[in-house]
C-alpha positions in Angstrom: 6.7 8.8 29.5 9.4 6.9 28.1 8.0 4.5 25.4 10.0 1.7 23.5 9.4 1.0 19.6 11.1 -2.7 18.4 11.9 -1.9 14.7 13.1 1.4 12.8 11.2 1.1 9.9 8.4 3.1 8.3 5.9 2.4 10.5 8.3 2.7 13.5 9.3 5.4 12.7 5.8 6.9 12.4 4.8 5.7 15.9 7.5 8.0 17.1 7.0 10.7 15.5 3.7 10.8 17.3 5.1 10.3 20.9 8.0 12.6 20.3 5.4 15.4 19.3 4.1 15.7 22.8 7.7 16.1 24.4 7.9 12.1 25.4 10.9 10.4 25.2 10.8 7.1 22.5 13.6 4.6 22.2 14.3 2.6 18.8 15.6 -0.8 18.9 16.9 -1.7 15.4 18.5 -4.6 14.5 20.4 -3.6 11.8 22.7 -1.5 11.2 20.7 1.7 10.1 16.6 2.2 10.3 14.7 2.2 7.1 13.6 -1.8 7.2 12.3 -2.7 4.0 11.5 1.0 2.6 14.8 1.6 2.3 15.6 -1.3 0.5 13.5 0.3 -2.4 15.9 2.7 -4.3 13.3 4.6 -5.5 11.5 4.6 -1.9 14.9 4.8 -0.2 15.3 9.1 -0.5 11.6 8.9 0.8 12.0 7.2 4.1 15.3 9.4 4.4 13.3 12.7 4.3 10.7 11.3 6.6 13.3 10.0 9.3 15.4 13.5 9.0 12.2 15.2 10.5 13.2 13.5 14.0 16.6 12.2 13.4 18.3 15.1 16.1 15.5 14.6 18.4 17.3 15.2 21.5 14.5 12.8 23.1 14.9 10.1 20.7 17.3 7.4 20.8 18.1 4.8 17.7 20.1 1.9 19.4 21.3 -0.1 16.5 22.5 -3.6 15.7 20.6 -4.7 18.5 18.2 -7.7 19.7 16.4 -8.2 23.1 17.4 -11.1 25.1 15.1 -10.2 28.4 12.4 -9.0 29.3 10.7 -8.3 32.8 7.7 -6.7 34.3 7.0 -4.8 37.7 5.3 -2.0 38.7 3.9 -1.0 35.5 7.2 -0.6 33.4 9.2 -3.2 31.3 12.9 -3.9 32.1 14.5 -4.8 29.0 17.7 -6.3 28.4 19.7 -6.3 25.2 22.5 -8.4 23.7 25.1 -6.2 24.7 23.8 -6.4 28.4 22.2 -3.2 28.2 19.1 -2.4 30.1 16.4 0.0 29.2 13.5 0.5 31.5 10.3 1.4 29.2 5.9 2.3 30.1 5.0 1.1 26.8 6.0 -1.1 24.1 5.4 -0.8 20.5 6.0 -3.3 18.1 6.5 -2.6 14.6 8.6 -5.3 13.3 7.8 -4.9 9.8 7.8 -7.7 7.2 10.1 -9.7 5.5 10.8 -10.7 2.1 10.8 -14.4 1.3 13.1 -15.8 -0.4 12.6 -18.2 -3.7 15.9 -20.1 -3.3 15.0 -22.5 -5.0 14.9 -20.2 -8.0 17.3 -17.8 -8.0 19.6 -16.8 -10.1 22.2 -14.2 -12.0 19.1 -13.7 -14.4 15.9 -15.4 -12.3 15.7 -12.3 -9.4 13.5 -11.8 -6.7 12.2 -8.0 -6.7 14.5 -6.7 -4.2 17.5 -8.0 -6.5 16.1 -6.6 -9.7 15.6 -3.2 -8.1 19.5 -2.9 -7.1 19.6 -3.2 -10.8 17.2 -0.3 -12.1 17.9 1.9 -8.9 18.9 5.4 -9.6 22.3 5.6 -8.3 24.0 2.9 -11.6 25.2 5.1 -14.6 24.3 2.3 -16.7 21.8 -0.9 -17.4 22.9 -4.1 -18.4 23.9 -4.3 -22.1 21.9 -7.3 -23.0 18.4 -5.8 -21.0 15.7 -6.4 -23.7 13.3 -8.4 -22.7 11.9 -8.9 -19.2 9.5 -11.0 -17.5 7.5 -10.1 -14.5 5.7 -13.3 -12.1 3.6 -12.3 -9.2 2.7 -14.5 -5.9 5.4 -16.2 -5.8 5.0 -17.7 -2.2 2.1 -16.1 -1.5 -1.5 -17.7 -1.8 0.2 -20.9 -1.4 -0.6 -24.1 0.8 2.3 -23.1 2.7 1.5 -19.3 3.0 -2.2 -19.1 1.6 -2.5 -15.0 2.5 -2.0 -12.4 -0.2 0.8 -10.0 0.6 -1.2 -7.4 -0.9 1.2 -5.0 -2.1 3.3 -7.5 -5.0 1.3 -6.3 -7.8 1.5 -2.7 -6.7 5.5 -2.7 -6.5 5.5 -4.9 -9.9 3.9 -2.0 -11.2 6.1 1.1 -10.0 9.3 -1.5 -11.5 7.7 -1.6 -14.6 7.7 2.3 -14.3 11.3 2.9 -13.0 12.7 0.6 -15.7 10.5 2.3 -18.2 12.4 5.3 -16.9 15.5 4.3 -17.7 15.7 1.6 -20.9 12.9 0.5 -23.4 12.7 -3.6 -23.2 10.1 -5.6 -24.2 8.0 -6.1 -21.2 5.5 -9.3 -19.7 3.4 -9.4 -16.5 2.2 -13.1 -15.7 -0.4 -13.1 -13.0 -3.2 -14.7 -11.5 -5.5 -11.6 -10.5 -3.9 -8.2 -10.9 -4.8 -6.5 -7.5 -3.9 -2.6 -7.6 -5.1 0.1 -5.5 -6.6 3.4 -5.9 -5.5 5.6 -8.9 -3.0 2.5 -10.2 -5.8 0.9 -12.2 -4.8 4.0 -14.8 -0.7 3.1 -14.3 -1.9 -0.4 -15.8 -3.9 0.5 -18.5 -1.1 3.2 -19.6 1.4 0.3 -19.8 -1.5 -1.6 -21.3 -1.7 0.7 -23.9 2.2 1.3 -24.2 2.8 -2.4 -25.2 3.6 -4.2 -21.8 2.3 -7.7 -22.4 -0.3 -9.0 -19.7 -0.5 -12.8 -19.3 -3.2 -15.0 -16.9 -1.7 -17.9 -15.7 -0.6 -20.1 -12.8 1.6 -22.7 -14.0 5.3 -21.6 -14.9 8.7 -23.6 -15.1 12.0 -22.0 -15.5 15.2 -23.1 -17.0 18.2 -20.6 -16.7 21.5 -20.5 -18.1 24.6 -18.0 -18.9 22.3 -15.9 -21.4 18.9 -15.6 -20.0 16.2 -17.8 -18.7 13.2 -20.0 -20.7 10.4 -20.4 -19.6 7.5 -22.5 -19.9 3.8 -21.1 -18.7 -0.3 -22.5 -19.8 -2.7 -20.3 -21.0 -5.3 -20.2 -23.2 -5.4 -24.4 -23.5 -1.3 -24.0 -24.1 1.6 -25.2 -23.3 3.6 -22.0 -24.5 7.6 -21.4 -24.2 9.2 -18.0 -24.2 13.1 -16.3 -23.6 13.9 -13.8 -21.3 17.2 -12.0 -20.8 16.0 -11.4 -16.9 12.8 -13.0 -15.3 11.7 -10.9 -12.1 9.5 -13.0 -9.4 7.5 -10.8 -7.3 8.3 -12.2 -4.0 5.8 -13.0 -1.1 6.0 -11.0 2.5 6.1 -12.8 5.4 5.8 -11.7 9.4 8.9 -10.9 10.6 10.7 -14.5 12.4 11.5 -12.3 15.1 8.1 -11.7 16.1 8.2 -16.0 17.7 11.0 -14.8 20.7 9.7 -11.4 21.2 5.9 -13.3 21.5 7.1 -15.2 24.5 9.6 -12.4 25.6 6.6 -9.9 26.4 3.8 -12.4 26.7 1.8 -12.0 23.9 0.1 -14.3 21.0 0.9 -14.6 17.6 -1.9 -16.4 15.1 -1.5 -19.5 12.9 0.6 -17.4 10.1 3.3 -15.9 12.3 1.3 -12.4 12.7 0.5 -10.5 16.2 -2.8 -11.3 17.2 -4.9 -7.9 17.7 -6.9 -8.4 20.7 -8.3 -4.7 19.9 -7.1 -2.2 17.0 -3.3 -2.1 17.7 -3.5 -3.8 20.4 -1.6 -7.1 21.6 -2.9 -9.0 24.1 -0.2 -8.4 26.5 -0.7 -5.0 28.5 0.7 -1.8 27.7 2.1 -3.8 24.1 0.6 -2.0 21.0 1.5 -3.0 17.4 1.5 -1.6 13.9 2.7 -1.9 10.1 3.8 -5.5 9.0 3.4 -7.2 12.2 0.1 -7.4 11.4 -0.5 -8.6 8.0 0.9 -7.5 4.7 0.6 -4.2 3.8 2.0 -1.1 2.4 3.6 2.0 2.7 0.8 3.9 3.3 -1.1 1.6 6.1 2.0 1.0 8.2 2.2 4.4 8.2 -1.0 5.4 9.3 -1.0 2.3 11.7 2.5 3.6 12.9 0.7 6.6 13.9 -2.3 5.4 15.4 0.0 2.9 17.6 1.6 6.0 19.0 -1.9 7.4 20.1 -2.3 4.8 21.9 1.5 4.3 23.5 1.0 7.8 24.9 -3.2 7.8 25.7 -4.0 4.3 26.7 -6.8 2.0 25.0 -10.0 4.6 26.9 -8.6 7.2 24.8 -10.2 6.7 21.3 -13.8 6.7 21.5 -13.6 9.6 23.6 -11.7 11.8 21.4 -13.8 10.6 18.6 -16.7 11.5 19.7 -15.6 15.0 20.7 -13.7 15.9 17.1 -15.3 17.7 14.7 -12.6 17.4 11.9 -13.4 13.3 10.9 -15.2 12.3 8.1 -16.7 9.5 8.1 -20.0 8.0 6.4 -22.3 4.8 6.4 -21.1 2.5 4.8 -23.4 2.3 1.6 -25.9 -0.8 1.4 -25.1 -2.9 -0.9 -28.6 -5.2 -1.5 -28.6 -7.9 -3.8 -31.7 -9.6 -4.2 -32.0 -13.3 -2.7 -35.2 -14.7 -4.5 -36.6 -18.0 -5.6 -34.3 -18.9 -8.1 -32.1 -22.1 -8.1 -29.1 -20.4 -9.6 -27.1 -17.5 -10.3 -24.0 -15.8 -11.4 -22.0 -13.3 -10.3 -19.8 -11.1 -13.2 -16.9 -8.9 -11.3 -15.5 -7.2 -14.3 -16.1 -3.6 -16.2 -14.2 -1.7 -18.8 -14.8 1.3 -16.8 -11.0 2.3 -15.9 -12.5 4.5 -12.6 -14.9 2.0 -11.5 -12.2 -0.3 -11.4 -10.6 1.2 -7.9 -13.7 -0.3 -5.9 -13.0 -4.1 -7.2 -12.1 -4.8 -3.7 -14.9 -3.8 -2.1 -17.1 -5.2 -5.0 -14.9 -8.1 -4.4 -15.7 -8.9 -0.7 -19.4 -8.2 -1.3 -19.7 -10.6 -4.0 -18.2 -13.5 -2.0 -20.6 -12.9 1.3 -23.4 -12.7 -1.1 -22.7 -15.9 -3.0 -21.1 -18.0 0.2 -24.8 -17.5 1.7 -26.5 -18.8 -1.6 -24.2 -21.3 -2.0 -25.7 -22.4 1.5 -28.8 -22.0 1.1 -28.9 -24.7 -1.7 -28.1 -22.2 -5.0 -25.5 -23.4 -7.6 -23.5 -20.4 -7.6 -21.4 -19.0 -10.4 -18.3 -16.5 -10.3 -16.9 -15.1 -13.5 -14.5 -12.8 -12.8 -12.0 -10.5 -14.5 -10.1 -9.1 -11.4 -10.7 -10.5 -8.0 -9.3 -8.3 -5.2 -9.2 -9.8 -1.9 -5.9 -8.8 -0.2 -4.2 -10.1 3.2 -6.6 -12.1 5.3 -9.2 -11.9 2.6 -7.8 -14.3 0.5 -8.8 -16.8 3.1 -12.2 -15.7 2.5 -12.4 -16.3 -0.4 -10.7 -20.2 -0.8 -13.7 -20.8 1.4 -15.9 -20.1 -1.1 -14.4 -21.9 -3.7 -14.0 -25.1 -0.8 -17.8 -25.0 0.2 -18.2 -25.2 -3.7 -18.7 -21.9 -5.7 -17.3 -22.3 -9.1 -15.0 -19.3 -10.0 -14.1 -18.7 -13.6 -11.3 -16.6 -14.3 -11.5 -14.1 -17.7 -8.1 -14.9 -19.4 -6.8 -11.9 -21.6 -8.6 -11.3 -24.6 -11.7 -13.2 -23.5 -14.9 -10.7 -23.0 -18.5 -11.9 -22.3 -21.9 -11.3 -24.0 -24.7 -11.9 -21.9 -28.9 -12.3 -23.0 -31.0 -12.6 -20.5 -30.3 -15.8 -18.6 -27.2 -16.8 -20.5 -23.9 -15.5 -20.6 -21.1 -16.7 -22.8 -17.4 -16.1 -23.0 -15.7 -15.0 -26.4 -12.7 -15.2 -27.1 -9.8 -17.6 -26.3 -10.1 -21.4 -25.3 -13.4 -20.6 -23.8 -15.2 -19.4 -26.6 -17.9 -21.9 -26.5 -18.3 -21.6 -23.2 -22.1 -20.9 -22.2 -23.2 -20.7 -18.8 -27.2 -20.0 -17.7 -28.0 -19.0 -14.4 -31.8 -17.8 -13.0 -30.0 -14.8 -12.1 -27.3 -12.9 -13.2 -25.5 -10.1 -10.4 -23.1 -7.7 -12.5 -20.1 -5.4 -10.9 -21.4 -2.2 -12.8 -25.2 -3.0 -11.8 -23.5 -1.8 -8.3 -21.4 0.4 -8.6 -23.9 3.6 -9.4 -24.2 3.4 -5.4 -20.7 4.2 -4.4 -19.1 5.6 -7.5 -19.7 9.4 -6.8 -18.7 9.3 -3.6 -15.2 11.7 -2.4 -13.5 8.6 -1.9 -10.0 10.1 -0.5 -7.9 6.9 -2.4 -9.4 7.7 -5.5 -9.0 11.7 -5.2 -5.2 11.7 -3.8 -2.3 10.6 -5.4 -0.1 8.0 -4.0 2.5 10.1 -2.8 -0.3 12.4 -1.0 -1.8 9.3 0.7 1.6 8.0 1.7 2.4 10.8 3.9 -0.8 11.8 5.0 -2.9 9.0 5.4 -6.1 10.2 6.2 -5.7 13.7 5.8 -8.3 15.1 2.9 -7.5 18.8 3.9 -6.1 20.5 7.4 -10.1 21.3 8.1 -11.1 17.3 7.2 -9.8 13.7 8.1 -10.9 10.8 6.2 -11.5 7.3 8.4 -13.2 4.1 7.4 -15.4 3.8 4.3 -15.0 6.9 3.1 -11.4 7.2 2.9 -11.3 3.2 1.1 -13.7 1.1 1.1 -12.7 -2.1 2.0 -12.7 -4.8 5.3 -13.8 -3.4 8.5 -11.4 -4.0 10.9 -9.8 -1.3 8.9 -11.8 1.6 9.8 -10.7 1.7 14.0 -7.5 1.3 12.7 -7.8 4.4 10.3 -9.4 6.4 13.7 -6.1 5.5 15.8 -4.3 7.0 12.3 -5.9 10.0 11.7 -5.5 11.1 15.5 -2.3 10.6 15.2 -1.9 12.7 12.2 -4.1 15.5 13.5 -1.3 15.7 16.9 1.4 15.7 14.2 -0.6 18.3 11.9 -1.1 21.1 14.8 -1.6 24.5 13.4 0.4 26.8 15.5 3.9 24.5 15.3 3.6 24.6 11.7 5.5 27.1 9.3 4.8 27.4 5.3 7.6 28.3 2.7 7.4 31.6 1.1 7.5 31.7 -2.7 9.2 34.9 -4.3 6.6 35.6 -7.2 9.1 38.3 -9.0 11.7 35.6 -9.2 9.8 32.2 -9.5 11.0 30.5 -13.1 7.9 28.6 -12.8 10.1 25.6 -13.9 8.0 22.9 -11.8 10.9 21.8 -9.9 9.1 22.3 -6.3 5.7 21.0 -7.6 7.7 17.3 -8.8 9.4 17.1 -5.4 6.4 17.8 -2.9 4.9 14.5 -1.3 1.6 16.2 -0.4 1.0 17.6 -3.7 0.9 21.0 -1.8 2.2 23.3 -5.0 0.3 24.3 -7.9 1.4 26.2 -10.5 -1.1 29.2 -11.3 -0.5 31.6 -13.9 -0.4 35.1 -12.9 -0.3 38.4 -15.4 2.8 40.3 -15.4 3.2 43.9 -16.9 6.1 43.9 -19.7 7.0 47.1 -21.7 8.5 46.4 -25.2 9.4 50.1 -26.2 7.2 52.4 -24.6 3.9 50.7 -24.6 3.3 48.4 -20.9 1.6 44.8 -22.3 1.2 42.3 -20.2 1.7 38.2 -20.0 0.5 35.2 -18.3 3.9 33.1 -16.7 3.5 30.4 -14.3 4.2 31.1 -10.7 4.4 28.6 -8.1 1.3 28.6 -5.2 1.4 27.5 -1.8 -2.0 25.4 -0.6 -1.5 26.1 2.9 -4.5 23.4 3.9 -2.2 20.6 2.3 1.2 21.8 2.9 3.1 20.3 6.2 6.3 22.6 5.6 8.8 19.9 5.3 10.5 22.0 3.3 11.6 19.6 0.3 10.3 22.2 -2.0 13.2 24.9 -1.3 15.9 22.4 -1.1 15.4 21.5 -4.2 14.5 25.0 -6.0 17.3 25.7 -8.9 16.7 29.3 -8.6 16.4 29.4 -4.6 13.2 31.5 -4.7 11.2 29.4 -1.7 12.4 29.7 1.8 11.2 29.8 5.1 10.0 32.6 7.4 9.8 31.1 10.9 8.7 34.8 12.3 
């Protein structure tokens, strides 16, 4: 089978590495110069992407054709004839289309000193000796042409990359540091990233309205919070830039015949699916989302390039290494009372990774209050509703729910019926409500639960979306809680990674016990987090007498590790290599 991928990028990429594990052949149409889309734009994501790609880059059956853009396409007999700028023709059984997103671009604003993100990350990447001289105080503003009139979805991942900049330049120089946002949407284990910075001095500020005014030195700017007009100097002011759908999705929509939705995104007639036959989709041509999910959509759009759409339930219902579970009932009571509140906050740092799901529960619950007559109330520190979400929740506040937002340093105290707000310009701010629906009242239910985004670490989740251990595969609620058109999505994923993640293809590195430093070098570089370092007992004689000490040896987990083999290339002491016998 000879299937064709449109875009060279992470999730691209990660459709054929499925295909090409069960000896088909896949063809890339880039249309740059090199793969890597927006990944490897990110210098700290750029060595990443590199690593992954290198696992197929000499794939005899694999094909990259670069600088390249399709001009025609035709159908007959069941395979797509497709034509290329260069005159080229391919023939093709199956299309992928994995696109990816693209960065807007706030011309209006920019600068030498007012950057979008992608600009202020060529300035902290890696590969420059030095930072600017003059790098002491930055400024970081999120949705910046996202969850606008214009473009009213969130692009889900801005606060998340805002974060890991704020660690990179933490890295590498010590300036004064501000994050103005309107809700600070993380994911998984990050919620503990921002309350390190928190607690390292990075200044947090809630606000929508901001004004800037550069010149040769740095920029001003003016922002409201708290009742105030406030003014403040930055040497560099860093606007976390909105994702859009790739504007090459329009011609290859009418090339291949299938629909795109009001906001420039493929329409998914089933998970992955275009509505054009024998046309799958993944990563960014679908919404905004991140590394991980265009991955695991990447590989779930391969399943079904090589098995067809019949293929899923089937295997589903015949695997034994999924784990799924019910989602958990979330009842809130729906009485005879004529008003209530809803309070999305806690100060519990772990509790804070299910906001989203919280989140989305919240709105239903209130939306259907709201029409059954209720004055409904939203006070909330953090509301998560990513991508398509966000549309969710502007209905709520157009059919009339009235959402209060918790600026920084305000807290509430609630008795009874009553809540109030200290602190800041609402501190004689009272609001009473029948009924009063709290985030941690909730959150007993799900809390305990082996949620695999809360147990993995982002690099683990990156590369191995679903995968808890080689004997288990997360899908669906279990793995994050969150909207359900997710969880087919994650299905597609995980048997894609379980084709990718066959036992008898795979070989382990050997560690050399008598010569391991136990330095940590191999631990730092893994992806999977597949090396521990266990301490081991060692005899030692010291003039006559044997005694013995603990050192630290480094420890294969063979049910995590995929044997990429990052670990021995970067091994000072060349103690880990591979025995392919």
């Amino acid at each position: 089978m000879n299937i064709l991928i449109i875009g060279g990028g992470i999730s691209g990429i990660s459709a054929a590495k499925v295909v090409l594990k069960e000896g088909n052949t896949v063809i890339i149409i880039e249309s740059a110069s090199e793969p890597g889309g927006l990944m490897a734009r990110i210098a700290n994501c750029r060595i990443g992407f590199k690593t992954f790609f290198d696992e197929i880059r000499d794939n005899p059956l694999l094909q990259v054709i670069k600088d390249s853009t399709i001009s025609a396409v035709t159908r007959k007999e069941n395979y797509f004839t497709v034509t290329l700028n260069n005159r080229k023709t391919l023939k093709a059984d199956r299309v992928v289309i994995a696109t990816g997103l693209i960065p807007y671009d706030p011309a209006e604003y920019r600068g030498r000193r007012l950057l979008a993100s992608l600009d202020y990350d060529a300035i902290i990447d890696q590969r420059n000796e030095e930072m600017p001289a003059d790098f002491n105080k930055i400024a970081f503003v999120l949705c910046v042409g996202s969850r606008s009139k214009e473009y009213p979805l969130c692009s889900s991942v801005c606060c998340s990359y805002t974060l890991r900049e704020i660690k990179w330049t933490l890295q590498r120089a010590k300036p004064d540091i501000s994050v103005f946002y309107n809700d600070f949407r993380l994911f998984g284990q990050e919620f503990f990233l921002e309350d390190m910075y928190r607690n390292a001095g990075v200044h947090f500020i809630r606000t929508n309205s901001r004004y800037f005014e550069e010149d040769d030195t740095g920029v001003t700017m003016r922002y409201f919070t708290d009742g105030k007009l406030k003014q403040e100097r930055f040497n560099y002011v860093v606007l976390a830039t909105a994702l859009r759908p790739n504007p090459g999705l329009a011609e290859l929509s009418r090339l291949f015949g299938f629909t795109l939705n009001k906001y420039g995104f493929v329409n998914e007639n089933e998970p992955l699916t275009t509505d054009a036959e024998g046309v799958y989709v993944s990563g960014g041509a679908l919404e905004p989302m991140n590394i991980k999910d265009s991955i695991l959509t990447g590989f779930g759009a391969g399943m079904l390039a090589l098995k067809g759409t019949e293929f899923p339930a089937e295997a589903v219902s015949n695997h034994d290494l999924f784990y799924k579970e019910q989602e958990t009932e979330i009842v809130i009571p729906v009485g005879n009372f004529a008003s209530c509140l809803f309070y999305l906050g806690t100060e519990n740092i772990m509790n804070r990774m299910f906001y989203e799901y919280i989140s989305s529960k919240f709105i239903d619950t209130a939306r259907n209050m709201k029409k059954s007559g209720k004055t409904v109330y939203f006070l909330t520190k953090n509301l998560i509703t990513p991508s398509y979400e966000e549309l969710i929740y502007e209905k709520a506040r157009q059919e009339g729910i009235i959402f209060i937002h918790l600026e920084e340093g305000e807290s509430i105290e609630c008795d009874g019926t009553s809540v109030k707000i200290m602190g800041g310009v609402k501190l004689k701010l009272a609001l009473n409500a029948e009924k009063i629906i709290r985030f941690d009242d909730y959150i007993a239910l799900i809390k305990d639960k082996e949620f695999l985004s809360v147990y993995r670490s982002e690099p683990q989740l990156r590369w191995a979306p679903t995968k808890w251990g080689r004997k288990r595969y997360h899908v669906g609620f279990i793995r994050h809680p969150r909207a359900g058109r997710w969880e087919p999505r994650e299905i597609l994923g995980a048997l894609g990674e379980m084709m990718l993640d066959k036992e008898e293809e795979r070989v382990l590195p050997h560690v050399n016990e008598e010569r391991c430093s136990g330095c940590g070098s191999c631990q730092s570089s893994c992806p999977h987090g597949a090396i521990e370092l266990a301490n081991q007992e060692r005899q030692i004689a010291v003039f006559g007498p044997n005694l013995s000490t603990e050192i630290r040896i480094a420890h294969i987990k063979e049910d995590i590790c995929v044997g990429c083999g990052l670990c021995a290339s970067t091994c000072p002491s060349d103690v880990i290599s591979f025995n392919s016998n």
